[in-house]
N, C-alpha and C positions, 0 to 999 in steps of 0.2 A: 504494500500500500504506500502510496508516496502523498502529501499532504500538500496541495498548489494553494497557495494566495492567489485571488481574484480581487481584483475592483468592484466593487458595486455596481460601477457601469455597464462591465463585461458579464457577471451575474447574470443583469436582467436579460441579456443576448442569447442565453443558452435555455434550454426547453429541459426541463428535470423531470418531465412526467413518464417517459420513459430512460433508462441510465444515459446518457451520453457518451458517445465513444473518443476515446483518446488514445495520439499514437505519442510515444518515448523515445526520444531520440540520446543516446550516450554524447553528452558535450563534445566531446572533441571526433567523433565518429559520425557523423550524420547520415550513412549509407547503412546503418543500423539499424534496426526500429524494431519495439515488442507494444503493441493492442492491450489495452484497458479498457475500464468504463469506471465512472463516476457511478458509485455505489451510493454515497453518501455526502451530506453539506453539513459546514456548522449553521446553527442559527444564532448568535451569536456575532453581530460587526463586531472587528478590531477597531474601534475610536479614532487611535491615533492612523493609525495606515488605512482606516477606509476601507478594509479587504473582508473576504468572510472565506475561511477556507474550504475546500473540497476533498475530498480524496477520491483519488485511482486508485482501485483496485490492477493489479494485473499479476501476469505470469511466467517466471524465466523458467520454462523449461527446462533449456539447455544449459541451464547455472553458465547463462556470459557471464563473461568480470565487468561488463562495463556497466550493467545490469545491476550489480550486488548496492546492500548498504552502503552508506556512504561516499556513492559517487553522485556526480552533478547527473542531470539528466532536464533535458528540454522537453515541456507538455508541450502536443498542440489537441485544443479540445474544439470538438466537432459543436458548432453553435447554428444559430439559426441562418437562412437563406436571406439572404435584404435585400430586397427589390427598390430599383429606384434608387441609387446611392453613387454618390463622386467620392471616388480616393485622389485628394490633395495633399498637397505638400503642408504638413502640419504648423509651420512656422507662417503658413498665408492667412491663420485662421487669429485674429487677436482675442483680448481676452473677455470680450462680447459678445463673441460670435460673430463679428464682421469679419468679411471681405471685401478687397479693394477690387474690382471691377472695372472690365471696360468694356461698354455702351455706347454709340454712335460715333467712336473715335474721344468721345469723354470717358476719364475717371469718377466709377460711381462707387456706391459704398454699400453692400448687399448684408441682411443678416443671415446665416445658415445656422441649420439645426444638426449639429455635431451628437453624432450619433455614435463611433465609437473613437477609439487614438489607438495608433499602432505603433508604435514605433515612432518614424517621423512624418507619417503622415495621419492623418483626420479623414474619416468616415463620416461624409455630409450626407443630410439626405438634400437630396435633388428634384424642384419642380420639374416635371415635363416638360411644361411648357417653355419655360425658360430658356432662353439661349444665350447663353452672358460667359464672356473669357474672363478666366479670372488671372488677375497682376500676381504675378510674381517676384516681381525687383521691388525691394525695399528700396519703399519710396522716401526721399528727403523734404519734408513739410507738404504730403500731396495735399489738393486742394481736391474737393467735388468740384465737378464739371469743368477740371481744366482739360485742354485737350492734350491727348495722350496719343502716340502709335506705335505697333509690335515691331521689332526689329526682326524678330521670326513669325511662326506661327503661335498661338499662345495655347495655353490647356483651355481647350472645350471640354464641359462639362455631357458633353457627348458620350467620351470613350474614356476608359480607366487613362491613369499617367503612367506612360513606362519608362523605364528608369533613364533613357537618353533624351527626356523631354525636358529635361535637369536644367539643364543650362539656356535654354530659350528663355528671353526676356523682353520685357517691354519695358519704352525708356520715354522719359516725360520731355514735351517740347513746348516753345514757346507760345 
């Protein structure tokens, strides 16, 4: 049984009504992997960390070493399906919930509903309808409704960001 801290955020993500499946990866081996399930939660939040923890259950058959007590090991736990979602660049997201935006060749200022954090990017959910590129260059004193244009192409909330969409930026003009 191994014990994972969760976020509260990540919590509400995962469907407990039947066990949840989770694979194991040995830290420094990722071409490894031994199947679990989440048997059990605490009810009980930790205060300070915000987390509530879980256990996997699972099973080394073949007694791996990388396997036993005391080694690191990476969970990833099987969560729900999210329909309708943009994976951005986490540092686009301030601590509002805005994003900076560009609309009609102007800088606009958009609020999203951050749904989960990964890493370094942000799980927004995404209107349909909407079709708005979101800025990526940290702006120096941006203003609403200055005009702005992409030096590349910018992240449409079209299509996920893959990882060489990195360096595309948009640059603010006179």
């Amino acid at each position: 049984e191994i014990a994972v801290q969760l976020l509260i955020e990540d919590v509400n993500l995962i469907n407990f009504s039947i066990p949840p499946a989770a694979k194991i990866f040995p830290d420094k081996y990722q071409n490894e992997v031994l199947y679990g399930k989440i048997y059990r939660k605490e009810t009980l939040l930790n205060r300070n960390s915000q987390t509530l923890n879980v256990y996997v259950s699972l099973t080394n058959r073949k007694l791996n070493s990388h396997f036993l007590p005391g080694n690191y090991v990476t969970v990833n736990i099987e969560g729900e399906q999210l329909k309708d979602v943009a994976k951005i660049p986490r540092y686009v997201v301030d601590n509002e919930n805005y994003v900076f935006t560009m609309e009609d060749g102007k800088l606009a200022r958009r609020k999203v509903e951050v749904l989960a954090l990964q890493g370094n990017y942000a799980i927004i959910k995404k209107a349909s309808e909407l079709d708005m590129k979101i800025v990526t260059t940290i702006l120096q004193k941006p203003l609403i409704g200055m005009n702005i244009k992409s030096n590349n192409e910018s992240i449409e909330l079209k299509e996920e960001l893959p990882e060489e969409d990195k360096s595309k930026q948009l640059s603010q003009t006179d």
